[in-house]
C-alpha angles and dihedrals in degrees: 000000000000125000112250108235096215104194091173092058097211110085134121096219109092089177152003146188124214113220127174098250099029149353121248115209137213121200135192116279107016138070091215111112120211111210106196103192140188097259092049107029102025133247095266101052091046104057084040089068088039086066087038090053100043089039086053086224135111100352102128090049098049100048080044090054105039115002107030099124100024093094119136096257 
């Protein structure tokens, strides 16, 4: 996994990992990841994490807002 830039400073991912059909998501404080994919969360939310993530912005608000259940279980 990659190490989530964080230039808020503020966020709760600490890292992610990009994969062609999903992100999987690593937060603060647990060892449990979180993989968000195409047929739970949908195609468009998911590669709009994939540029959050890369960009180190805005990740953690936006799955709070729109994705936050809609992990693969």
């Amino acid at each position: 996994m990659e190490r989530y830039k964080n230039l808020d400073g503020n966020s709760a991912v600490y890292s992610y990992e990009l994969r062609p059909n999903a992100i999987a998501v690593k937060f603060d404080g647990t060892s449990q990841i979180y993989v968000y994919s195409y047929p739970r969360a949908g195609h468009t939310f998911v590669e709009q994490m994939k540029l959050l993530a890369i960009s180190g912005r805005g990740l953690n608000s936006f799955i709070q807002m729109n994705v936050r259940r809609l992990y693969d279980r």
